[in-house]
C-alpha positions as CSV (number, residue, x, y, z in Angstrom):
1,X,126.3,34.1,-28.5
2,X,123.3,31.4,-28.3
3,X,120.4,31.6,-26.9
4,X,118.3,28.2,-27.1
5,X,114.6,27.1,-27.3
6,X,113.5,30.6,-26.3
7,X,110.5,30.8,-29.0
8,X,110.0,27.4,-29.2
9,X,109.1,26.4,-25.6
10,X,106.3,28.9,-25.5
11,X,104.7,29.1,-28.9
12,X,105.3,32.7,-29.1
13,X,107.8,35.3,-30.3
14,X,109.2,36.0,-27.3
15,X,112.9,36.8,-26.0
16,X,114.3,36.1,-22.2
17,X,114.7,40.1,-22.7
18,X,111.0,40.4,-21.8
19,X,110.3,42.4,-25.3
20,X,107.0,42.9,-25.5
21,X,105.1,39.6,-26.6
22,X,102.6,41.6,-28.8
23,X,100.1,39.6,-27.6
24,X,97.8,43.0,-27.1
25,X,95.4,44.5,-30.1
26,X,94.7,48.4,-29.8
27,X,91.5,48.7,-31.2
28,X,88.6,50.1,-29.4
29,X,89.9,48.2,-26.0
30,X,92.5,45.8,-25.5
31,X,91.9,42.3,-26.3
32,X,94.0,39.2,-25.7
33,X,94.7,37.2,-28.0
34,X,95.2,33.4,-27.8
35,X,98.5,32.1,-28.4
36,X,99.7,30.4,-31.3
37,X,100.0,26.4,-30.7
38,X,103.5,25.6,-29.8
39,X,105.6,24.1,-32.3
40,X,106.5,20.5,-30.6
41,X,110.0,19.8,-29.8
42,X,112.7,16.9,-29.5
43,X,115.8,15.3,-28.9
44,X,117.6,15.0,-32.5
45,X,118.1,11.8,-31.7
46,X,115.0,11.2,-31.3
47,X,114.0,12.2,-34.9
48,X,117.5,10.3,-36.5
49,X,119.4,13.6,-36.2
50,X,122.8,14.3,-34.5
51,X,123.0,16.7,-31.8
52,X,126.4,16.9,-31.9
53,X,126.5,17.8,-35.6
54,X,123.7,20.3,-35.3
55,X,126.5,22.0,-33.1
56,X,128.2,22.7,-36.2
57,X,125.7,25.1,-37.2
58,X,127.0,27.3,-34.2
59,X,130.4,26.9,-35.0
60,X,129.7,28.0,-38.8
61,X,128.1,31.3,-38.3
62,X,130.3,32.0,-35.7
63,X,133.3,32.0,-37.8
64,X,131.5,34.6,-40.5
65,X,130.3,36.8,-37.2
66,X,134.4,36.9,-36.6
67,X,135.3,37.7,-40.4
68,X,132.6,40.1,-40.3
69,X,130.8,39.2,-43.0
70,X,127.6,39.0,-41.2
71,X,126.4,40.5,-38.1
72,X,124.2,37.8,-36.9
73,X,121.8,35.1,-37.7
74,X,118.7,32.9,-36.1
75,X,118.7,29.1,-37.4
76,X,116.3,26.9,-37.0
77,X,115.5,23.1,-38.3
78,X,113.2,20.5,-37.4
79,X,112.4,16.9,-38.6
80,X,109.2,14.3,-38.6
81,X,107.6,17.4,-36.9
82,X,109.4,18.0,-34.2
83,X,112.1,21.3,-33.9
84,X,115.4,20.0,-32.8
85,X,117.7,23.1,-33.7
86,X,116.9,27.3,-32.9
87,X,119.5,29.4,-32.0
88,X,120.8,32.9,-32.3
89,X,124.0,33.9,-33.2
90,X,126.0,37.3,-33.1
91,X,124.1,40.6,-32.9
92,X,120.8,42.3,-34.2
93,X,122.6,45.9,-33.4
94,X,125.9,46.3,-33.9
95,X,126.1,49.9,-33.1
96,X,124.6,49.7,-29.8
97,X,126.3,45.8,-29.2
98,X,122.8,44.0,-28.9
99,X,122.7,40.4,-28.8
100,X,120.3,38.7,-31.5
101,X,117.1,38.1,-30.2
102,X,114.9,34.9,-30.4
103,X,112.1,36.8,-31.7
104,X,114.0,39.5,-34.2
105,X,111.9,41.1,-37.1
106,X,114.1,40.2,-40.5
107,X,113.3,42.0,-43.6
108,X,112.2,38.8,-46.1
109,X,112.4,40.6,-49.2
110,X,111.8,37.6,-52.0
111,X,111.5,35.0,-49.1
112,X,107.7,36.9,-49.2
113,X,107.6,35.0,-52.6
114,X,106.7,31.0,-51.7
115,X,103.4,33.0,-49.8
116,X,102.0,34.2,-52.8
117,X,102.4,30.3,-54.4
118,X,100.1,29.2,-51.6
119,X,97.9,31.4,-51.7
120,X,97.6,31.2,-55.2
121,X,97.5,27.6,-55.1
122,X,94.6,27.7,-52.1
123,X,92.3,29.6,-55.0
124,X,93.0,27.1,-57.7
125,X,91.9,24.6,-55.3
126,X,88.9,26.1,-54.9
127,X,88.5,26.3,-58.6
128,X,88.2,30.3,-58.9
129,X,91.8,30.3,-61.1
130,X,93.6,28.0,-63.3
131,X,97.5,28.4,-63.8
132,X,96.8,28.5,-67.3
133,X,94.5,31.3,-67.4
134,X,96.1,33.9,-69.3
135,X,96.6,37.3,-67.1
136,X,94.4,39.3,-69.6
137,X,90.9,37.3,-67.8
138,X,92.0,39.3,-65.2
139,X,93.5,42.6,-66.1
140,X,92.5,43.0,-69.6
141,X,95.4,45.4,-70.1
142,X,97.5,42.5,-71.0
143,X,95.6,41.2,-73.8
144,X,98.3,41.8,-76.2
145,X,101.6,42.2,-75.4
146,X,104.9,42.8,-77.8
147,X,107.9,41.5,-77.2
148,X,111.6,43.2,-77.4
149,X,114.1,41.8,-79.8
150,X,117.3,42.6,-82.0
151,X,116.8,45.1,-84.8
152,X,119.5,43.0,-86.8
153,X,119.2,40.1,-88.4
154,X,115.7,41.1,-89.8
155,X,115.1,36.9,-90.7
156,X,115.8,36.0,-86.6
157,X,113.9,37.5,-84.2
158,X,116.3,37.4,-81.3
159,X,116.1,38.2,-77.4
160,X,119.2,39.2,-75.6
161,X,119.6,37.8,-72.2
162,X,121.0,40.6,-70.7
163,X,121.5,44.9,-71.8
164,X,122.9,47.9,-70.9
165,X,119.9,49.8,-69.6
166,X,121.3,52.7,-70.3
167,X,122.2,51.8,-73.8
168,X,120.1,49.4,-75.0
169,X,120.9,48.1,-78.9
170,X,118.9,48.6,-82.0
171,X,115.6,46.8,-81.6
172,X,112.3,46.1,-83.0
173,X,109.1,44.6,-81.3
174,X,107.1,41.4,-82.5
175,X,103.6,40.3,-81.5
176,X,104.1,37.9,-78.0
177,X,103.5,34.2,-79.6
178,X,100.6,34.1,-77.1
179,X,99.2,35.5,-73.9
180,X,101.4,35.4,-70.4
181,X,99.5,33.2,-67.9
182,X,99.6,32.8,-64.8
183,X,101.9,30.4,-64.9
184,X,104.5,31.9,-66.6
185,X,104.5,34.4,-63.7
186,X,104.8,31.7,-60.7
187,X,107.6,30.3,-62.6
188,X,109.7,33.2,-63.9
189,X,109.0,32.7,-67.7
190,X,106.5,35.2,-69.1
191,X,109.4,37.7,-69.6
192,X,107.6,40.5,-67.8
193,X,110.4,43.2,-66.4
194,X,112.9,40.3,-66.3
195,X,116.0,42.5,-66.9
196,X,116.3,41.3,-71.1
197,X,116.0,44.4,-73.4
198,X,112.3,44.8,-73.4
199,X,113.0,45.7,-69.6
200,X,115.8,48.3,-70.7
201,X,113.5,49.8,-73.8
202,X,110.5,50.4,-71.2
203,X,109.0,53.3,-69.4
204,X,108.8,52.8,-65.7
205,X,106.0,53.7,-64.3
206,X,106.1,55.8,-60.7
207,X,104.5,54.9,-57.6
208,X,103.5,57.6,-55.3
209,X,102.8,56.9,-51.6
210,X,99.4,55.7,-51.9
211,X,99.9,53.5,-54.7
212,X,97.9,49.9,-54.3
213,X,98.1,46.8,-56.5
214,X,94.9,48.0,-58.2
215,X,96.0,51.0,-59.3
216,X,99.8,49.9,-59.9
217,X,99.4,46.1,-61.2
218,X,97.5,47.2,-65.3
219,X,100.3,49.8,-65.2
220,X,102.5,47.1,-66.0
221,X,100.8,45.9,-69.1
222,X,102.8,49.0,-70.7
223,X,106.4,47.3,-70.4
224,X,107.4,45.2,-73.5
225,X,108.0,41.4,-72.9
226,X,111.7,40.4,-72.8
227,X,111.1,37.0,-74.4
228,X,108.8,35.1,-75.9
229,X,106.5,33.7,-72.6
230,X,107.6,30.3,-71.6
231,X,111.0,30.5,-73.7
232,X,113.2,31.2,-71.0
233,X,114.1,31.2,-67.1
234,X,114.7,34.7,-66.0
235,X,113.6,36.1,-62.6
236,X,111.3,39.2,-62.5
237,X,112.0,40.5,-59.1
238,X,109.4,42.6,-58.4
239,X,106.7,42.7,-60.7
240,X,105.6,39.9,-61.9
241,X,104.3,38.0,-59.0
242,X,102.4,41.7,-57.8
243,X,100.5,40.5,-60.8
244,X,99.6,37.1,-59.8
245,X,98.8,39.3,-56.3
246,X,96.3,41.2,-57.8
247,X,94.7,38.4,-59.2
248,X,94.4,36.9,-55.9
249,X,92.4,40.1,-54.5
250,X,90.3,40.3,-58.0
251,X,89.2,36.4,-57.7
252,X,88.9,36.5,-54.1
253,X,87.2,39.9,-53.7
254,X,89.9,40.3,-50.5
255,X,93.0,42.5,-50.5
256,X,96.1,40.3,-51.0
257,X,97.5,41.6,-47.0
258,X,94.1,40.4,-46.0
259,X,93.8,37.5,-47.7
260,X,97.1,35.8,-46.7
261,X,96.5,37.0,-42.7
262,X,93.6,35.5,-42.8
263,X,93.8,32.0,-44.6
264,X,98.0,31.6,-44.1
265,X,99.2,33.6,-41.2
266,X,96.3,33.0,-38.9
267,X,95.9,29.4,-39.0
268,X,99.6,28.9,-38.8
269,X,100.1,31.1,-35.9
270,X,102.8,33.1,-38.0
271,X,101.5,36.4,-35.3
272,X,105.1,38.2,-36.3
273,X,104.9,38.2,-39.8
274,X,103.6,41.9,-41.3
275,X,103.8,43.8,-44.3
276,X,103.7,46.6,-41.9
277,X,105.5,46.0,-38.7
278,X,103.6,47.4,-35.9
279,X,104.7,50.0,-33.5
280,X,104.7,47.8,-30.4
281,X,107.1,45.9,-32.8
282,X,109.6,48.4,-34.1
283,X,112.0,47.7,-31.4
284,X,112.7,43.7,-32.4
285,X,113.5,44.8,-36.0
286,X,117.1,43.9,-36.8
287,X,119.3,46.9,-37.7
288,X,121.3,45.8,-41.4
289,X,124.7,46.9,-40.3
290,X,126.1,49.6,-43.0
291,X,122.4,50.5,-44.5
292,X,120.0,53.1,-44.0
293,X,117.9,52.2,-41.1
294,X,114.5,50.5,-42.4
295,X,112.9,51.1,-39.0
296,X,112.1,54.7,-40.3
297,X,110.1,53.4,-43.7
298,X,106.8,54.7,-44.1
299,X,103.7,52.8,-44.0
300,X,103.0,50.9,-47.4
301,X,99.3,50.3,-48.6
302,X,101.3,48.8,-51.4
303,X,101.5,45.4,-50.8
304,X,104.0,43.4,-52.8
305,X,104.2,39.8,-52.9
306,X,107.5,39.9,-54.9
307,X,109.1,41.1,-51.9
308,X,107.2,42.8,-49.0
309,X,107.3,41.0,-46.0
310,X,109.1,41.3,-42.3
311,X,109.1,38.3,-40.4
312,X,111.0,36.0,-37.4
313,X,112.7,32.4,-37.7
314,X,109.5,30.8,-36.1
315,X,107.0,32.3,-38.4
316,X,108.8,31.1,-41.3
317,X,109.4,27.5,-39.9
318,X,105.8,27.5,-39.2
319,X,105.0,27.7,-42.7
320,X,107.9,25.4,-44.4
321,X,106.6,22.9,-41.3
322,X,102.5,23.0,-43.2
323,X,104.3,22.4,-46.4
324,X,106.3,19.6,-45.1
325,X,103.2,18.3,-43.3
326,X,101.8,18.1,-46.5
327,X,99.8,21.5,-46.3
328,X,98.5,20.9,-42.7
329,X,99.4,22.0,-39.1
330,X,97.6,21.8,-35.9
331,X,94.9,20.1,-37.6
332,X,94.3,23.1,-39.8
333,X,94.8,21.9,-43.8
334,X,95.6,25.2,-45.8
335,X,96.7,22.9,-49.1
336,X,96.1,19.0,-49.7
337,X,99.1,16.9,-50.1
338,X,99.1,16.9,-53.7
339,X,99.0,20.5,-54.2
340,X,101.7,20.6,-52.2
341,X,103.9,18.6,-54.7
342,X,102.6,20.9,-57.2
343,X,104.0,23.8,-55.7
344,X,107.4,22.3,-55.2
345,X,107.4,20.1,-58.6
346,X,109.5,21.3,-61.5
347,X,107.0,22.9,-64.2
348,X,109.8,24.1,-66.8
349,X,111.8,21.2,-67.9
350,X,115.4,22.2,-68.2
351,X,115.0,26.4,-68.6
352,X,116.0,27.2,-65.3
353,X,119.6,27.6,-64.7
354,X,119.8,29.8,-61.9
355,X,120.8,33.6,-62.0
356,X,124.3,32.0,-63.1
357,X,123.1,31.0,-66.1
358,X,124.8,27.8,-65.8
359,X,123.2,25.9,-63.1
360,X,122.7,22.4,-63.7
361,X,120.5,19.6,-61.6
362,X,118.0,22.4,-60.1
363,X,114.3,23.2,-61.7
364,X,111.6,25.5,-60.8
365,X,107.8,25.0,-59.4
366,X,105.4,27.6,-58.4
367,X,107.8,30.4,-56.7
368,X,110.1,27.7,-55.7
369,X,113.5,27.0,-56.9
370,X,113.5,22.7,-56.7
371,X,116.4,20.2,-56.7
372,X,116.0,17.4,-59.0
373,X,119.7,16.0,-58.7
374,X,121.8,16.9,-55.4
375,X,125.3,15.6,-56.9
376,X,124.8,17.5,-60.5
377,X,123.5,20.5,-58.6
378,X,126.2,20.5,-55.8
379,X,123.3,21.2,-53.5
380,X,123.1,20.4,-49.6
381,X,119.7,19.2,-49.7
382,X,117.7,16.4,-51.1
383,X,116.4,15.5,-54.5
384,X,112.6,16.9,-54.7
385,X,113.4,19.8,-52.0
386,X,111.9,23.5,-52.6
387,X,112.7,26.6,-51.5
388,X,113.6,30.2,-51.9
389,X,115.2,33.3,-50.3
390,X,115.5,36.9,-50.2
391,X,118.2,39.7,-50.9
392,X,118.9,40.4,-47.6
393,X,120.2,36.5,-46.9
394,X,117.3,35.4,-45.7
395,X,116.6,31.4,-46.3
396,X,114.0,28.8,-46.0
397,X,113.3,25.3,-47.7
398,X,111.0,22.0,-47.1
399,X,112.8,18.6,-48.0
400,X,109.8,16.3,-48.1
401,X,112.0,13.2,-48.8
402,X,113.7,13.8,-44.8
403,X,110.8,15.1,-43.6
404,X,112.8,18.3,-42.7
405,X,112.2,22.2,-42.8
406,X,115.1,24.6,-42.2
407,X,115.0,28.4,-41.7
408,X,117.9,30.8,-41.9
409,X,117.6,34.0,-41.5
410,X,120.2,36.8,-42.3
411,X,120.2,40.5,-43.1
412,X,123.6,40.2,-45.0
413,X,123.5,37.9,-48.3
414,X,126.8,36.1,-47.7
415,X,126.6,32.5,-49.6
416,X,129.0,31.0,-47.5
417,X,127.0,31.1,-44.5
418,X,123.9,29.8,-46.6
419,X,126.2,27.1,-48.0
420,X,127.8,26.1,-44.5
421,X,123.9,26.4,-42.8
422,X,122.6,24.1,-45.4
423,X,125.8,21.9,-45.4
424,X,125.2,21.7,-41.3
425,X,121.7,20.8,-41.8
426,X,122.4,18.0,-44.6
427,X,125.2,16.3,-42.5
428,X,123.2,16.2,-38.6
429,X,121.1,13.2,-40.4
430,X,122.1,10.2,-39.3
431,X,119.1,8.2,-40.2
């Protein structure tokens, strides 16, 4: 089940049901709001793709709707500028047999990730942080941090990769060889609540309802390190960048939701994307077949930037199409070109191996997992593309070398539809 160029014609998030546009503000009165600048479109051939290849993307997720492995999906690609592929496929609510919807609210879990390297990157820019900084010039809590390690041998101070949290081994903790930076946090190397044993060995702390990054982020200063900072790859899911978020609102004097509204989601028209999803809104939200239904989740004022965003195919292209267009769109430049490569340039040399622990050919910028070689990696996209996704299945990446950005977006994390997507994508260029 397709339905094509229903976004894309109009500019705006809006399905041939006739869902409400939310194109209406309740404040005081009710205000119109202008419309976001439609993305431009055009014949893949036009742009040296296939449109008989791109028809293969259809096919693909089709055959995982049948198997059941996911409910439904909106892709969406363009090249040189110009959107060539959006379609939906299969159903945003199976229980009540409703079609997928143009416009349908995903839950982006760590696809919210890749905002917080721009908007990062935007204050370095303006000189107000360096990714060298260490954390503690902003939160002084973590001036100095310990770091987790084997009890035995005494002469080898050793850090396991993994532990049972429940039974974690005999330890001891050493003095962190130096301050965590910032850096290490956008690239997944200061070993803050990475999952190692200093993870295992620490005290949680609880959030209560009206928790915010202020009063949440020097809470985390209390967990011991899990390596030494910039030894190792190893993802921190959802803490570490909430650090790098409060240093955004601390350097900015602007809460992070505000910040990135106004200077990312504004200027790109991304209208549908929300930490909070609105109540004109609730109704577009994809219900995840065979979970609890996270229309019913109560307002946040805690706004994580490891992993708290909801947001549409369109929205998403928007913003892989500014970092393909080298940090601009519609004349609006949120990044130069060159910080652009910075973000999606590896800064790690050869620690990142993926959450396999044997990945080879990939490395890792700011937030962004990068291919350096295609074959060696057994990826589907180019050498020097970035990207990242979330735990729901949700998918988005930039390949600056075709001038392509491609968006998938799923609410079931099934690889083979990620792989066959990407694979689709890859093979529809015929130039």
């Amino acid at each position: 089940m397709s339905k094509f160029w229903l976004i894309i014609g109009l500019g705006w998030a809006v399905a041939a049901s006739g869902v409400e546009q939310g194109a209406l503000l309740a404040s005081k009165s009710v205000t119109q709001l202008e419309r976001p600048q439609a993305l431009p479109t055009a014949r893949p051939e036009d742009v040296g793709m296939s449109s008989q290849r791109l028809r293969r993307i259809a096919t693909a997720m089709q055959r995982h709707i049948d198997t059941g492995r996911i409910q439904g999906a909106v892709t969406a690609v363009a090249r040189r500028g110009k959107v060539v592929h959006f379609e939906t496929h299969g159903l945003m609510d199976v229980d009540n047999d409703r079609a997928m919807e143009a416009d349908a609210i995903f839950r982006m879990a760590s696809s919210t990730k890749p905002i917080l390297g721009v908007a990062t990157l935007m204050l370095v820019e303006e000189g107000l942080l360096r990714p060298r900084d260490p954390v503690s010039k902003y939160i002084p809590e973590f001036k100095a941090m310990q770091v987790a390690v084997l009890n035995e041998p005494l002469d080898q101070d050793i850090s396991p990769v993994r532990v049972n949290r429940r039974d974690p081994p005999a330890h001891r903790l050493v003095p962190a060889n130096r301050e965590i930076t910032i850096h290490d946090l956008l690239t997944h190397t200061s070993g803050l609540a990475s999952g190692g044993l200093g993870n295992a060995i620490s005290k949680r702390p609880r959030r209560d309802s009206s928790a915010t990054l202020a009063t949440e982020v020097p809470k985390y200063a209390q967990y011991v390190l899990d390596f030494q900072p910039g030894s190792r790859w190893s993802y921190s899911p959802g803490i570490g960048l909430n650090v790098v978020a409060r240093i955004v609102e601390i350097v900015s004097g602007t809460a992070f939701n505000q910040f990135v509204h106004d200077r990312i989601f504004e200027p790109l028209g991304m209208r549908d994307t929300h930490f909070n999803v609105p109540d004109h809104k609730t109704s577009r939200r994809v219900v995840i077949r065979n979970r609890s239904n996270w229309s019913n989740r109560p307002l946040t004022t805690f706004f994580s930037a490891s992993g708290g965003l909801s947001s549409t195919a369109e929205d998403y292209l928007r913003f892989e199409q500014m970092l393909v267009g080298g940090g601009q769109l519609f004349g609006r430049q949120l990044l130069s070109p060159r910080t652009v490569r910075t973000l999606g340039s590896n800064h790690i040399g050869d620690l990142y191996r993926s959450f396999s622990r044997n990945q080879n050919g990939m490395g890792y910028g700011y937030t962004v997992a990068v291919v350096i070689d295609p074959i060696i990696a057994g990826s589907r996209r180019s050498a020097g593309a970035f990207g990242w996704g979330g735990a729901f299945g949700t998918q988005s990446w930039t390949d600056p070398i075709e001038e392509l950005a491609a968006v998938l977006m799923l609410q079931q994390p099934y690889r083979p539809a990620q792989y066959d997507f990407g694979n689709a994508v890859q093979q529809a260029i015929i130039d």
